[in-house]
C-alpha positions as CSV (number, residue, x, y, z in Angstrom):
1,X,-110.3,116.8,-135.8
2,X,-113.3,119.0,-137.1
3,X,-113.6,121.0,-140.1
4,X,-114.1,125.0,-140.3
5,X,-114.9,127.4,-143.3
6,X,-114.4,130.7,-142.9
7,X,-114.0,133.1,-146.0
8,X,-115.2,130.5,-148.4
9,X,-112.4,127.6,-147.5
10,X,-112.3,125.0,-145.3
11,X,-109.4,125.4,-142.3
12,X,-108.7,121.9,-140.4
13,X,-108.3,122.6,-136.7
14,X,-106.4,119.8,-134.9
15,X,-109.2,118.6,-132.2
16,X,-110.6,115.4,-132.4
17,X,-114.3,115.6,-131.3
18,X,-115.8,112.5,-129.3
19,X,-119.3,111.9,-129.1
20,X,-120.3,114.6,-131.8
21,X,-119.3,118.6,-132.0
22,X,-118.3,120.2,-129.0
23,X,-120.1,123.5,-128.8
24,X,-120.3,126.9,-126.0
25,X,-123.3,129.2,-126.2
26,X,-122.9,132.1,-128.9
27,X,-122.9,135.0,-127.6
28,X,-123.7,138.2,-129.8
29,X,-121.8,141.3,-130.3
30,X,-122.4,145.0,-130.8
31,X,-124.6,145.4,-133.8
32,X,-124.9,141.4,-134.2
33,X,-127.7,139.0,-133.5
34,X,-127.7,136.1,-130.8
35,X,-128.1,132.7,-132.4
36,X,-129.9,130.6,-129.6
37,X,-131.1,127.9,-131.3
38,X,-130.8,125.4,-134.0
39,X,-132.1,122.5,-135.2
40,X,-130.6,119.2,-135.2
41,X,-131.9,117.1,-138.0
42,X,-131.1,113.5,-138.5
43,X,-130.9,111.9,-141.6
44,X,-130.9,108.5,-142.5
45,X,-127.5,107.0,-143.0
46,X,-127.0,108.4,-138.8
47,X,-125.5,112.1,-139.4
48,X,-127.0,114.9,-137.8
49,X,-127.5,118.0,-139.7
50,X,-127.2,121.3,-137.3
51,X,-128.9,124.2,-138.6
52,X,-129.0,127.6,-136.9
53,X,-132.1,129.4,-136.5
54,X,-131.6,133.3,-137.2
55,X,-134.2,136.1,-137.8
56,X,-136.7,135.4,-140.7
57,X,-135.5,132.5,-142.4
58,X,-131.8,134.2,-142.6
59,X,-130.1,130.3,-142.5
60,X,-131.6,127.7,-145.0
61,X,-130.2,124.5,-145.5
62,X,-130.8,121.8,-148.8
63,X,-130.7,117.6,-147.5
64,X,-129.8,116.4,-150.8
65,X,-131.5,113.5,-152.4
66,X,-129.7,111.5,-155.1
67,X,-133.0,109.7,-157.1
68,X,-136.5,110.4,-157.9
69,X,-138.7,113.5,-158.7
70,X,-137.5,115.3,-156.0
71,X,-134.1,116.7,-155.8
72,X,-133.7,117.8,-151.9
73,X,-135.2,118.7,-148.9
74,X,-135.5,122.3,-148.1
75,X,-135.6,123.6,-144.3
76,X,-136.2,127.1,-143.4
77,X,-136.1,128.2,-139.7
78,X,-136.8,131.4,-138.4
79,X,-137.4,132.7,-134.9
80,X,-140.6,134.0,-133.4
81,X,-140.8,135.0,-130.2
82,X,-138.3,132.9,-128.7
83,X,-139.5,129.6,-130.7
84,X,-138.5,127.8,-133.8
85,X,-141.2,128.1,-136.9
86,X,-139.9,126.0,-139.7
87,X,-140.8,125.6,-143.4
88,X,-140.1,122.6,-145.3
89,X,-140.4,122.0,-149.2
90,X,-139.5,119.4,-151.5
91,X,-137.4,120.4,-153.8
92,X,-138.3,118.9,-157.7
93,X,-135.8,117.8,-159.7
94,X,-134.4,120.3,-162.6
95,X,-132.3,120.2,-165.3
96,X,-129.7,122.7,-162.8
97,X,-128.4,120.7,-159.6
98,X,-129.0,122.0,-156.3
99,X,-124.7,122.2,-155.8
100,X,-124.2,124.2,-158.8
101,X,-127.0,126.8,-157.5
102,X,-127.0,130.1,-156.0
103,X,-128.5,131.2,-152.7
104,X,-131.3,132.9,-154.1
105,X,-131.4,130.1,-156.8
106,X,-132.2,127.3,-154.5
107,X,-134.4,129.6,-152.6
108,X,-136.5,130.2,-155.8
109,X,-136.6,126.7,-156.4
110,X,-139.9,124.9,-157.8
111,X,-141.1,123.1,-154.8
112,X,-144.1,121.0,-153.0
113,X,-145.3,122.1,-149.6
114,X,-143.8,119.6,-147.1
115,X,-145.5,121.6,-143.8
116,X,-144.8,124.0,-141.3
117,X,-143.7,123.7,-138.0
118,X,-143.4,125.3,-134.5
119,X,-141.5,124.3,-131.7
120,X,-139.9,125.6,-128.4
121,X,-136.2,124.8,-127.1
122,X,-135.5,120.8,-126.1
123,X,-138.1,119.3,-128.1
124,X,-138.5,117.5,-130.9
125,X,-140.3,117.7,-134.4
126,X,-141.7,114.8,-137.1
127,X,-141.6,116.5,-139.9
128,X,-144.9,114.4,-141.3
129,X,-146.0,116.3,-144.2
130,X,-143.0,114.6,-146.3
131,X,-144.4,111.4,-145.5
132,X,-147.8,112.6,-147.6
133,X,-145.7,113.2,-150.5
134,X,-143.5,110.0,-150.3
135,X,-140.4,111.3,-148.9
136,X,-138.8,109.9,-145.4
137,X,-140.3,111.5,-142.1
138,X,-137.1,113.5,-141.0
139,X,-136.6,114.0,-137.0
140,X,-135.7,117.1,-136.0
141,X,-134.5,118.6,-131.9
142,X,-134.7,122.0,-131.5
143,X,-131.6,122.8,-129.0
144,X,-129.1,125.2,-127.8
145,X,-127.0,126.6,-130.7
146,X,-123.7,126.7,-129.3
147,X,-120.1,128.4,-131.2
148,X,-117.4,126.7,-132.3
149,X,-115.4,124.4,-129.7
150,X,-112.9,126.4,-127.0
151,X,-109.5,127.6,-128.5
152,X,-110.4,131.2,-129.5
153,X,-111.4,130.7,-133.3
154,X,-113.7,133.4,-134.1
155,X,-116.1,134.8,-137.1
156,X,-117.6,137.8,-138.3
157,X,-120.6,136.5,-139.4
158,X,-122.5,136.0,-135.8
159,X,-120.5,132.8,-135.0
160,X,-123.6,131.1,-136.7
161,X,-122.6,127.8,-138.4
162,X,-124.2,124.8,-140.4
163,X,-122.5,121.6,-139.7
164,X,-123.1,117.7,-139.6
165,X,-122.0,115.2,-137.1
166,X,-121.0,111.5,-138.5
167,X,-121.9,109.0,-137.0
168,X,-118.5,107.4,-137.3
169,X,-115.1,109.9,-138.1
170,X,-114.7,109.5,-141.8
171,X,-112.2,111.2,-144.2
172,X,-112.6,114.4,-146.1
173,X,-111.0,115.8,-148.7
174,X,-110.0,120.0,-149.0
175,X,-108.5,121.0,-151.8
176,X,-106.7,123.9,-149.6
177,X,-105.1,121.9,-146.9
178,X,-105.2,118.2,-148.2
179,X,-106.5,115.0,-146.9
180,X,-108.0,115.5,-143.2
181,X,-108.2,111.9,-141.8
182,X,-110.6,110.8,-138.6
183,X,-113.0,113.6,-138.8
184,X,-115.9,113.3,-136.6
185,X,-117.8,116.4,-137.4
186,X,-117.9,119.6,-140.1
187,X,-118.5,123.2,-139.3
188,X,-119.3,125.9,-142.3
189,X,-120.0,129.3,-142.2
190,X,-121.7,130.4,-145.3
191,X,-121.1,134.1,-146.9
192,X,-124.1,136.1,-147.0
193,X,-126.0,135.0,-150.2
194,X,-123.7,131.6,-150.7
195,X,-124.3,128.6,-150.3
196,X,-121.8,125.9,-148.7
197,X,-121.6,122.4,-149.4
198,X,-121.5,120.2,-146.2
199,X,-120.0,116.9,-147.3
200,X,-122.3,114.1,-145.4
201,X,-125.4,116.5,-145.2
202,X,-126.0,118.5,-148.1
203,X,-126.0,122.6,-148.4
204,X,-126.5,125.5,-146.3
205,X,-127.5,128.9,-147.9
206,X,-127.4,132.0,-145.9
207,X,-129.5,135.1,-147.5
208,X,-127.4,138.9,-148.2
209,X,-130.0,140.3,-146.3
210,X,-132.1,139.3,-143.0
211,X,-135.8,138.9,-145.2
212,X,-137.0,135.5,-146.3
213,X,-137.4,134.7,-149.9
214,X,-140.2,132.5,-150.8
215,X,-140.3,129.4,-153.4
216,X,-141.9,129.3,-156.6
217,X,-144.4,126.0,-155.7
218,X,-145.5,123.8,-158.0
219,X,-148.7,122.8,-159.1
């Protein structure tokens, strides 16, 4: 079983997912932009965090961090001439939490450089500069983006998706549809200028409008 959003809820489809998400290449439609890659970050405790890459920083997703100065880990792809450039921040800790933000909120967000980065299809990215600032070294593989598994589900929004991979099937909890039990993997598809909250991963934030907002950075 995997997990979908669409319209701001999740919907449980009933197709358990071996070996991670299941995925067939997204394919764009009239007045729509192909999604060709994404980023596959994994985090510490085994998940994998999939992140498309869409125009200028349209997709930006939070890994949330539970102690310290710093509240998350922000990652910002965005596609240039058929390669990956990603920005990365660290997030400081505020007064607000990160889940109770807005899209443009946790864009704004006071931050610390954590490096930028370039890399074409099938390879693979240390994301080093949050080692200088005392945070884990995060791996990231740039790969295919692919849709959602085969059984004609479809979205409006460019059937680009954030979603994390477990390393075991765990249980998750929607308030819509109940208890789904043995879920390997969770697909959300944010609303332009929402975030969603990936249970496992963190947040994804999709911007209203294709242009990249910049952070305030601390000092």
């Amino acid at each position: 079983m995997t997990l979908f959003q669409a319209g701001g809820r999740v919907v449980a489809l009933g197709a358990m997912l071996l070996g991670g998400l299941q995925v067939r290449p997204q394919e764009a439609t009239p007045n729509q932009l192909a999604v060709t890659l994404k980023l596959a970050v994994s985090l510490p405790d085994g998940s994998v965090f999939n992140i498309p890459a869409i125009g200028d920083g349209e997709m930006a997703a939070v890994v949330l961090l539970r102690e310290g100065r710093f509240a998350g880990i922000s990652l910002t792809p965005d596609m240039r001439a058929g390669a990956v450039h990603l920005d990365v921040a660290a997030l400081l800790a505020m007064k607000k939490k990160l889940p109770e933000a807005t899209c443009d909120e946790v864009r704004r967000w006071r931050s610390e450089d954590g490096g930028s980065y370039d890399a074409k299809e099938n390879t693979s990215l240390l994301l080093s500069g949050l080692g200088r600032i005392g945070l884990p070294v995060l791996k990231v593989r740039v790969l295919p983006a692919g849709g959602p598994p085969p059984g004609g589900f479809r979205h409006d929004s460019m059937m680009a998706f954030c979603g994390c991979e477990y390393p075991s099937p765990r249980n998750i909890s929607d308030p819509d549809t109940g208890m789904a039990s043995g879920v390997a993997g969770a697909i959300y598809y944010p609303q332009p200028g929402k975030c969603a909250q990936i249970t496992g991963c963190g947040q994804c934030c999709r911007a209203a409008a294709r242009t990249r907002v910049s952070p305030d950075h601390a000092k």
